[in-house]
C-alpha positions in Angstrom: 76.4 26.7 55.2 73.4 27.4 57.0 71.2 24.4 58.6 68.5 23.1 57.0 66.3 23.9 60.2 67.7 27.2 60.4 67.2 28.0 56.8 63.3 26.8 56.7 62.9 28.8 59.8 64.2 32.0 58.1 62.1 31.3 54.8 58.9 30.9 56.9 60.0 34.3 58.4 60.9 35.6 55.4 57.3 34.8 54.0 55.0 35.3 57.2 56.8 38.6 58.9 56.8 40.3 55.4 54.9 43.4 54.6 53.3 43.2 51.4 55.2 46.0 50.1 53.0 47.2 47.1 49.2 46.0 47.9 47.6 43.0 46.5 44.3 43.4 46.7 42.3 40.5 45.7 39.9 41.5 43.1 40.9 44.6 42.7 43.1 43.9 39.1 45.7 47.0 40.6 47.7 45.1 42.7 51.4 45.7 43.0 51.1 48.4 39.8 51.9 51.5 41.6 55.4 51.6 41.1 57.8 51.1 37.8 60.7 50.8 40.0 61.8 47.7 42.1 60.2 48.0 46.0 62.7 47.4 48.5 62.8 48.0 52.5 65.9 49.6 53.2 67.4 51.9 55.7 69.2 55.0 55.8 72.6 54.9 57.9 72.3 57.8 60.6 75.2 59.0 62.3 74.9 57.0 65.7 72.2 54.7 67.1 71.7 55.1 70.7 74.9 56.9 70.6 76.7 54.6 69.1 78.0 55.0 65.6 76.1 52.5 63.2 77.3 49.6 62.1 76.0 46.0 60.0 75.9 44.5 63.0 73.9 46.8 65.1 71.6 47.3 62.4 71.3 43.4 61.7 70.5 43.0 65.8 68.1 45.6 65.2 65.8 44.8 62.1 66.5 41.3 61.7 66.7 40.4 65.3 70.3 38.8 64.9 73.7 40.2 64.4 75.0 36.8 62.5 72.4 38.3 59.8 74.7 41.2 59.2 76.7 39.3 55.9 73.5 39.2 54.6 73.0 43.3 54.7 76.4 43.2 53.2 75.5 41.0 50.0 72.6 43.0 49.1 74.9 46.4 49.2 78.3 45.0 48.6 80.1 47.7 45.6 76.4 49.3 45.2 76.9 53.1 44.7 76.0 55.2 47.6 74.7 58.7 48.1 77.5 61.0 48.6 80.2 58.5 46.8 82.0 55.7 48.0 80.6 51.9 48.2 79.8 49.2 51.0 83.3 46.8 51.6 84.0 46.7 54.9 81.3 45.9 57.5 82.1 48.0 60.4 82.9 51.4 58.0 79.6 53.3 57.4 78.7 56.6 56.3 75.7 59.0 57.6 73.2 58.8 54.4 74.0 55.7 53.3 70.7 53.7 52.2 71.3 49.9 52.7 68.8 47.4 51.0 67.5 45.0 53.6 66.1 41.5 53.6 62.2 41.3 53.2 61.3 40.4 56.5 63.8 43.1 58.3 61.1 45.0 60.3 61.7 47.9 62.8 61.6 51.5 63.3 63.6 53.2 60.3 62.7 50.3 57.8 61.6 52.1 54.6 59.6 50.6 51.8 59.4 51.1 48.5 61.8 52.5 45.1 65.4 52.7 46.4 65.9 56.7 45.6 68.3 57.2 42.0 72.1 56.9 42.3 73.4 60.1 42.2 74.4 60.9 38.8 78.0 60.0 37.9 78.6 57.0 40.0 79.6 53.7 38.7 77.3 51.1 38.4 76.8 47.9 40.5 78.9 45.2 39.7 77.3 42.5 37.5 75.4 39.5 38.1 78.2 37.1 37.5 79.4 38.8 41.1 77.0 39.4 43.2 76.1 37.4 46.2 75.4 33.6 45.6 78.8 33.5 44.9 80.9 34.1 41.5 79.5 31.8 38.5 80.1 31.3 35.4 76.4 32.0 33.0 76.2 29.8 30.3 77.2 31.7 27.5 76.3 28.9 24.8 73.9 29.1 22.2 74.2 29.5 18.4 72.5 32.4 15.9 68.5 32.6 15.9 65.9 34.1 13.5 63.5 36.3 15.2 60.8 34.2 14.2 58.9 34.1 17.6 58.9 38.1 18.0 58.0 38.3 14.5 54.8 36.1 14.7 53.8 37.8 18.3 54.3 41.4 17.3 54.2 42.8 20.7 55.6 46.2 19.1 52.5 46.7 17.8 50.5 47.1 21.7 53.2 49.4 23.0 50.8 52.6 22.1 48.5 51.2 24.8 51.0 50.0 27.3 54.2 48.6 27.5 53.7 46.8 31.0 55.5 49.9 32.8 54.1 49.8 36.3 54.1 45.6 36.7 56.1 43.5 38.3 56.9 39.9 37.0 58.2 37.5 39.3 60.5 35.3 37.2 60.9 32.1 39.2 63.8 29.8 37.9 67.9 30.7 38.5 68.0 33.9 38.9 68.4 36.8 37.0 71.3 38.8 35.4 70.1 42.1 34.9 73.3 43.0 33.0 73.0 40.0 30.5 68.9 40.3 29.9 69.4 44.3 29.3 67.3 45.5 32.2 68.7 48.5 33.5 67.5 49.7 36.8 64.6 47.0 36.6 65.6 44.0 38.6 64.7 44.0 42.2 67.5 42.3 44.2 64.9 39.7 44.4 65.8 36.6 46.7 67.7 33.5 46.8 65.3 30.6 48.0 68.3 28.3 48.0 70.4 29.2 50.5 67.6 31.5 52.7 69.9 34.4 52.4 70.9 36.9 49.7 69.7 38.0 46.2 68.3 36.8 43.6 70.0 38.9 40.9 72.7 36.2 40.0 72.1 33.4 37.7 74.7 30.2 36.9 72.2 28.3 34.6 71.0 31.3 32.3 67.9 30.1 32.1 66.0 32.8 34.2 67.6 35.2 32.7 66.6 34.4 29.3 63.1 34.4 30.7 63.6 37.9 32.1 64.9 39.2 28.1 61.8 37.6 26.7 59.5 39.5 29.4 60.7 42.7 29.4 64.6 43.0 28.1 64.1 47.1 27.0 64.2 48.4 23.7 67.8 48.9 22.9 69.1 45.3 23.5 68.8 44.2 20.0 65.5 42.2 20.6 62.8 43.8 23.0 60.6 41.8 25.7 57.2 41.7 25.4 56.4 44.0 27.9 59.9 46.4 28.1 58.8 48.6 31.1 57.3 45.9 33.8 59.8 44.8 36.8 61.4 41.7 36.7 61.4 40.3 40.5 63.6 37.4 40.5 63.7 34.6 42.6 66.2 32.5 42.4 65.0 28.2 43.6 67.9 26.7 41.4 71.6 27.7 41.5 74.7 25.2 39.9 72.1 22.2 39.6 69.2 22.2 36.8 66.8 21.4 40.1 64.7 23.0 42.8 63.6 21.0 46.1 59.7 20.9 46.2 59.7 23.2 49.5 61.8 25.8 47.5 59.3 25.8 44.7 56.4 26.6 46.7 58.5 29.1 48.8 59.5 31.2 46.0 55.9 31.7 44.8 55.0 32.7 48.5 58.0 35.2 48.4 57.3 36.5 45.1 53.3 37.3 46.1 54.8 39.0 49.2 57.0 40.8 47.4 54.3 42.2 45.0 54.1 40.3 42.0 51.1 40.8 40.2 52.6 38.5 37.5 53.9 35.2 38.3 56.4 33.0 35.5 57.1 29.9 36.4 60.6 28.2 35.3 60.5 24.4 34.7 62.4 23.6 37.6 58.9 24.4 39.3 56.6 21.2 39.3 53.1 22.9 40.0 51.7 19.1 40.5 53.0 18.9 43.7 50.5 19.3 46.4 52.7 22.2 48.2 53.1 23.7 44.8 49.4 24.1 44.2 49.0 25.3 47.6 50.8 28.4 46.9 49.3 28.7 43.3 46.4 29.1 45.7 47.6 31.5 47.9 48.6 33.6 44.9 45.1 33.3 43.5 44.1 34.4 46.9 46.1 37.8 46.2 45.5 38.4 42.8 48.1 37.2 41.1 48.3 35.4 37.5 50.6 33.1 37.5 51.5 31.6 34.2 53.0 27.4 34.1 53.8 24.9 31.5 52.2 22.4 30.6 54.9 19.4 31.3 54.0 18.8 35.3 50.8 16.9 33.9 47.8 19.6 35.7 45.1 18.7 36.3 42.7 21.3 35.5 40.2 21.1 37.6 43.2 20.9 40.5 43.9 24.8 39.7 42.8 27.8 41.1 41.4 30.8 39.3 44.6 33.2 37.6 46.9 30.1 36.9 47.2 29.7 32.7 49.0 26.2 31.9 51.1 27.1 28.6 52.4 25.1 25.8 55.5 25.8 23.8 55.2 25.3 19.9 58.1 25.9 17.4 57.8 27.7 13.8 55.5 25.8 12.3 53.2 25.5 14.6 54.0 22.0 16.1 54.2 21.4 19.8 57.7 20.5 21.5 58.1 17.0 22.2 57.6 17.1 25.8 54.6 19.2 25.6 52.8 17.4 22.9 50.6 15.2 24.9 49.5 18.0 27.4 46.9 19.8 27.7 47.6 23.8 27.3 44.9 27.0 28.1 47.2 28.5 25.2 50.6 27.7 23.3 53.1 30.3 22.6 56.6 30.1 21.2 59.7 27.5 22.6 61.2 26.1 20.3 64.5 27.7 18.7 63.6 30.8 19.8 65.8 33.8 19.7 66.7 35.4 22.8 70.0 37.6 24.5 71.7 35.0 26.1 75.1 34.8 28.3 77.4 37.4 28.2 78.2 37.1 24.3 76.7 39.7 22.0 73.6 39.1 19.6 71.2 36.8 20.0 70.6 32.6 20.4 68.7 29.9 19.9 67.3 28.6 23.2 64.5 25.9 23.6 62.0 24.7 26.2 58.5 25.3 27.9 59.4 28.1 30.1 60.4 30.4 27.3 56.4 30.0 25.9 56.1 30.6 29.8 57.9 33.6 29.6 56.2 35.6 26.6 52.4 34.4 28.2 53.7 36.1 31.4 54.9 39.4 29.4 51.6 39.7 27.7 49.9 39.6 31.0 52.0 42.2 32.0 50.9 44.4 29.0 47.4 43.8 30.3 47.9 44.5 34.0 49.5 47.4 32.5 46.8 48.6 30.3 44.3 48.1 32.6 45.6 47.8 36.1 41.9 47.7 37.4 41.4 44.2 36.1 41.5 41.1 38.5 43.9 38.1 37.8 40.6 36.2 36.6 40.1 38.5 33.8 43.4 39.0 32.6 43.7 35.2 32.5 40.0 34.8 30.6 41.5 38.4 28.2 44.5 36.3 27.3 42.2 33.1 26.1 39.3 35.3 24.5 41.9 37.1 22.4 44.5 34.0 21.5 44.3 32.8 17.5 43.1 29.8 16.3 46.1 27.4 15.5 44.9 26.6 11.9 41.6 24.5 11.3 42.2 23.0 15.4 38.4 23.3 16.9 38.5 25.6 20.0 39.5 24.6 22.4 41.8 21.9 21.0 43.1 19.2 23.9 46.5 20.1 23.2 46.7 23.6 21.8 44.1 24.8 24.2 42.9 28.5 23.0 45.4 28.3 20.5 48.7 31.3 20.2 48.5 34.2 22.8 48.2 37.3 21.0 49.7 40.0 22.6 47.7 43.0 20.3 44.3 41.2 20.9 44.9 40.8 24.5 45.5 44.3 24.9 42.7 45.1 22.5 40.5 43.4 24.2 41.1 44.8 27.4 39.9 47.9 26.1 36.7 46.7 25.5 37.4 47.1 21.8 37.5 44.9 19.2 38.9 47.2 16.9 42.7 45.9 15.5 45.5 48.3 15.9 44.8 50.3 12.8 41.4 51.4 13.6 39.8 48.3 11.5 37.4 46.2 13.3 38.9 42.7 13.8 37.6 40.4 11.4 38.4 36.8 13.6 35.2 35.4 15.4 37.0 35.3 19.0 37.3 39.5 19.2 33.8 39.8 17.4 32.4 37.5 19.9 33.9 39.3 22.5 33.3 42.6 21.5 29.3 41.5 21.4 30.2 39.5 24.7 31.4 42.8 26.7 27.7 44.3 26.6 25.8 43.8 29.8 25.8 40.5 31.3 26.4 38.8 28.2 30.3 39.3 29.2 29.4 37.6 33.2 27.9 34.8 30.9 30.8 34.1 28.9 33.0 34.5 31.1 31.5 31.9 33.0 31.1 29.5 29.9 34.4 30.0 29.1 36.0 28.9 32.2 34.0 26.2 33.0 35.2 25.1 29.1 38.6 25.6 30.0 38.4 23.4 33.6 37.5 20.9 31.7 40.3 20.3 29.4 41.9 16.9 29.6 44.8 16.6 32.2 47.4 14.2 31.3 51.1 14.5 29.9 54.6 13.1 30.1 57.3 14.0 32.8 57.9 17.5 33.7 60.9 18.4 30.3 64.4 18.9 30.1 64.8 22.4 29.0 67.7 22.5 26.3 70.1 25.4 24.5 71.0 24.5 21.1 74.6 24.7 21.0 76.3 25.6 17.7 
């Protein structure tokens, strides 16, 4: 087990020696969108190193400064195919052409960055999640069947003409993810477990990240598509066996996931963005352009938050807020309450609950934005996602609790088009896109954009203690 000094000193490494892999301009609205496939820094095995043939351990001394980081090199490649056939097992066997992932603050001459090339065609897969390093675990494959009433009232389908979020990565930050459970082929970055300083972030024991990462962007074919389908799910990984994440790991796995080049930032419920060190890095993301989307449970204060940070509420099918998140105060509310999602290892869908699955299809929709207009800063996908959210019944707007009202995943794309025209060519007939679509002319969209945020700032904090996110068993 590594030290507790030892391991802070690595994550501050990890975080401060790391080259931002895919820019993050601030401002600029096309950070970290160049690539659909996960960035990486990895190396390609040569035949011999100062002649000497290569091996983890040279390598580790090399890039990482340390040969005791060598079992790390071998947990991010451990069983992954390799050019040429044949897999990573034993340390001290490696083959010329061999392309070995490396931790995000290897540095050195050799260290690549960007999409690991393809596997070649014919090699077997990567083991699954439930196997890779973090250690085996068992996912929680609990749950009971679900109506799709959440995907049905969102109709995300519906913006895919315009983009489907291809190009944007999503930082999910909660337990992990499971690409092989949340039907994300080739669309998981190995991401990074802020736990134990070392390793991936691809393995999940609680299930709850990984149901955030099926809501996001779970692809087409896995009997319920994400929001967005085609972003990049970067998982990072601040809560293993135990439902809990140590304050400095919550504000380190935002810091890793900007590095890494999130553009979009979800935020799990083990995160408490109240804590001082927590809204520090929600700072340093705004900083870089990122939107990060939170729930509403850590009681914000509004006026406490930077720029790009959306605090969400989750409501169930009829429109009432969850228990915990009905004394808060939301920017929007979006689905959380027995909704239906690809869960464990079991086939078909079931019925999760809590705040950072409204988290999770809030951060999708931003993704659709980034990815329909990758020009557009964190600010005015954050102020898109508001202007274009539907009124929760007769609520004035903005309602203390309901915020905006229901993100709108069509409108938000819509408007981001400058259009306020609905996805059948018809001109939208509810006030918010008129008033936009007037709003977008000249400065009259610098005015109310302006309004609007000082509106928003000014909702009333206040709530009860961060909530227990639950799985409805059957």
């Amino acid at each position: 087990m590594v030290a507790i000094g030892q391991k802070r000193h690595r994550l501050r490494a990890w975080v401060t020696g790391l080259v931002i892999v895919v820019s993050v301009g601030a401002g600029t609205g096309s950070s970290a969108l160049a690539h659909s496939s996960p960035t990486v820094k990895y190396y390609q095995v040569k035949t011999a190193h100062g002649g000497v043939p290569e091996n983890l351990l040279a390598i580790a001394q090399r890039f990482l400064g340390t040969p005791d980081r060598a079992g790390e090199i071998l947990e991010l490649n451990r069983g992954r195919p390799q050019p040429g056939g044949g897999a990573l097992g034993d340390p001290a066997r490696l083959s010329p052409g061999w392309l070995l992932i490396l931790p995000w603050d290897a540095v050195g001459e050799g260290v690549r960055v960007g999409p690991l090339p393809p596997v070649p065609a014919g090699l077997s897969p990567k083991p699954s999640g439930g196997t890779r390093a973090g250690g085996s675990c068992a996912v929680r494959t609990d749950g009971e069947p679900a109506t799709t009433w959440a995907q049905q009232r969102l109709t995300p389908h519906l913006a895919w003409s315009h983009s489907r979020g291809a190009g944007v990565m999503v930082a999910v930050v909660d337990s992990g993810v499971d690409a092989d459970v949340a039907r994300l082929p080739g669309r998981v970055a190995s991401g990074a477990d802020i736990v134990s300083g070392t390793g991936r972030g691809d393995v999940d024991c609680l299930g709850t990240g990984t149901t955030m990462a099926a809501l996001i962007a779970a692809d087409d074919e896995a009997g319920l598509a994400g929001v967005a389908p085609q972003a990049t799910i970067f998982p990072v990984r601040v809560a293993t066996r135990k439902p809990s994440a140590t304050v400095a790991d919550q504000a380190t796995g935002i810091d890793v996931a900007v590095s890494a080049g999130a553009s979009v930032i979800a935020l799990g419920s083990f995160v408490d963005a109240s804590r001082p060190p927590v809204r520090a890095a929600l700072s340093r993301a705004a900083e870089h352009d990122v939107v990060v989307v939170v729930d509403t449970a850590a009681r914000l204060d509004p006026g406490s938050l930077p720029a790009g940070v959306l605090r969400v509420g989750a409501i169930a099918a009829d429109n009432e807020l969850s228990a915990t998140d009905a004394a808060t105060a939301a920017d929007l509310v979006a689905p959380g309450v027995d909704v239906a999602a690809p869960h464990g290892e079991h086939p078909g869908l079931h019925r999760v609950t809590g705040s950072r699955y409204a988290v999770a299809f809030v951060a999708g929709t931003a993704a659709l934005v980034r990815g329909a207009r990758p020009q557009m800063s964190a600010i005015e996908v954050v102020d898109s996602l508001i202007r274009s959210a539907e009124a929760i019944g007769d609520r004035p707007v903005p309602d203390p609790a309901y915020g905006w009202g229901l993100v709108s995943p069509v409108r938000a794309v819509a408007l981001s088009h400058g259009s306020a025209e609905g996805t059948d060519g018809s001109v939208g007939t509810t006030p918010v896109l008129v008033a936009v679509g007037l709003g977008l002319v000249g400065t009259g969209a610098v005015l109310l954009t302006s309004r609007l945020r000082r509106c928003r700032r000014s909702a009333a904090p206040g709530g009860p203690p961060p909530d227990e996110d639950s799985h409805a068993l059957a």
